[in-house]
C-alpha positions in Angstrom: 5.0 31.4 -0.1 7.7 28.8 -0.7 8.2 27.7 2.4 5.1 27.0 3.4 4.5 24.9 0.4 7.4 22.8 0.5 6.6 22.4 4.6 3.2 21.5 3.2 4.4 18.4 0.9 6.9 17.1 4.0 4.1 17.1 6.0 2.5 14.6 3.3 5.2 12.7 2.7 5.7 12.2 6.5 1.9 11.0 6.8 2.7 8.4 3.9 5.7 7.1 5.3 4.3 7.0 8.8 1.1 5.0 7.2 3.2 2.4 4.9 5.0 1.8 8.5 2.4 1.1 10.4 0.3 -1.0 7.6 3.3 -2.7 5.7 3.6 -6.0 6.6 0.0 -6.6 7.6 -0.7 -9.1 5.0 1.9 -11.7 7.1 -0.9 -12.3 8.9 -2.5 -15.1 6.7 -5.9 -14.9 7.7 -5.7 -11.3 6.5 -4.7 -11.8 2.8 -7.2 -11.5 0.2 -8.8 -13.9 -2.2 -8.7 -11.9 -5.7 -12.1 -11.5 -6.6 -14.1 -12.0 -10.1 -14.0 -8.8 -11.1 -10.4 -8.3 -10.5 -8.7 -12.0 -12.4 -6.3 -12.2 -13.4 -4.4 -10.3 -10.4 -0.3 -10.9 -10.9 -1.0 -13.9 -11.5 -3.7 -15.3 -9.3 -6.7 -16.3 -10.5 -10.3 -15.3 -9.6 -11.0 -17.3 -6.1 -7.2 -17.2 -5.0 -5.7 -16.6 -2.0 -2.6 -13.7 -2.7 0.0 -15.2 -0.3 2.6 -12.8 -0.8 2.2 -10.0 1.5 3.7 -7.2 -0.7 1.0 -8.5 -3.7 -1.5 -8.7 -1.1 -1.0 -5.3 0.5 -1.0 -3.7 -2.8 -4.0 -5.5 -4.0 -5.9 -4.3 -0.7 -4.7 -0.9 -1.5 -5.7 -1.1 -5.1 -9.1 -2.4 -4.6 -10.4 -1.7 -1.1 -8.4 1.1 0.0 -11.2 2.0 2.8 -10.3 -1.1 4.6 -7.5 1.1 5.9 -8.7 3.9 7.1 -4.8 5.6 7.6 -4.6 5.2 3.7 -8.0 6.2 2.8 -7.3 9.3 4.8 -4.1 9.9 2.8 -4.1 12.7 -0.2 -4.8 11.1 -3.2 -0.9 11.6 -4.4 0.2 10.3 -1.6 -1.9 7.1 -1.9 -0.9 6.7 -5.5 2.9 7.2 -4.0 2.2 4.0 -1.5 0.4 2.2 -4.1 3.7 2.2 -6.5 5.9 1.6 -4.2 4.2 -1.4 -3.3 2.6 -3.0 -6.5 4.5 -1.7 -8.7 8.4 -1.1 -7.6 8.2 -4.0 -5.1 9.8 -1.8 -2.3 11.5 -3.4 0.6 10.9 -1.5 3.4 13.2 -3.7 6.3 15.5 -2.8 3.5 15.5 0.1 3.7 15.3 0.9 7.7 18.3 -1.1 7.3 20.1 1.1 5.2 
C-alpha cells in the first residue's frame, strides 16, 4: 500500500537525520580525527600519515572508510548511509546552517 511505503522511507529519513545529529560534529574533538591511512592517500588532499583536521572531511572520511566505528550509521539502511555520506563528503552540508534556517 502507498501509505505504508511512503511512512516506511520517513521513518528512514528520520533515523538519518536523527544519526547525522547526534554524530555531526564529532570530529571537533581533535583527538578523534583520523590520520588517512596508506591505503586510502591521497584523501582531499591529505597525504597518507595525515591528520584530517577539518571535521566535515574527517567525519566523512570515518564514514567512508570505517563506518562500524559508529554503530548509529552502521545500523543505518544502506541508502540512507550513502544519503549521510553525500551530504557530508560530497555537498559539504552545513548542518548549524540549516537548524538555523
Amino acid at each position: 500500500d502507498v501509505a505504508s511505503e511512503a511512512l516506511g522511507k520517513s521513518v528512514h529519513r528520520l533515523q538519518a537525520m536523527l544519526c547525522l545529529t547526534a554524530f555531526h560534529d564529532i570530529m571537533k574533538v581533535q583527538e578523534l580525527c583520523p590520520k588517512v591511512s596508506n591505503a586510502h592517500a591521497p584523501y582531499a588532499g591529505y597525504k597518507a600519515g595525515e591528520v584530517i583536521n577539518d571535521h566535515d572531511l574527517a567525519l566523512a572520511y570515518v564514514l567512508e572508510h570505517y563506518p562500524d566505528l559508529l554503530p548509529s550509521f552502521r545500523a543505518l539502511p544502506q541508502a540512507s548511509r550513502e544519503v549521510i555520506l553525500f551530504t557530508q563528503g560530497k555537498m559539504h552540508f552545513n548542518h548549524g546552517w540549516f537548524v538555523q534556517a
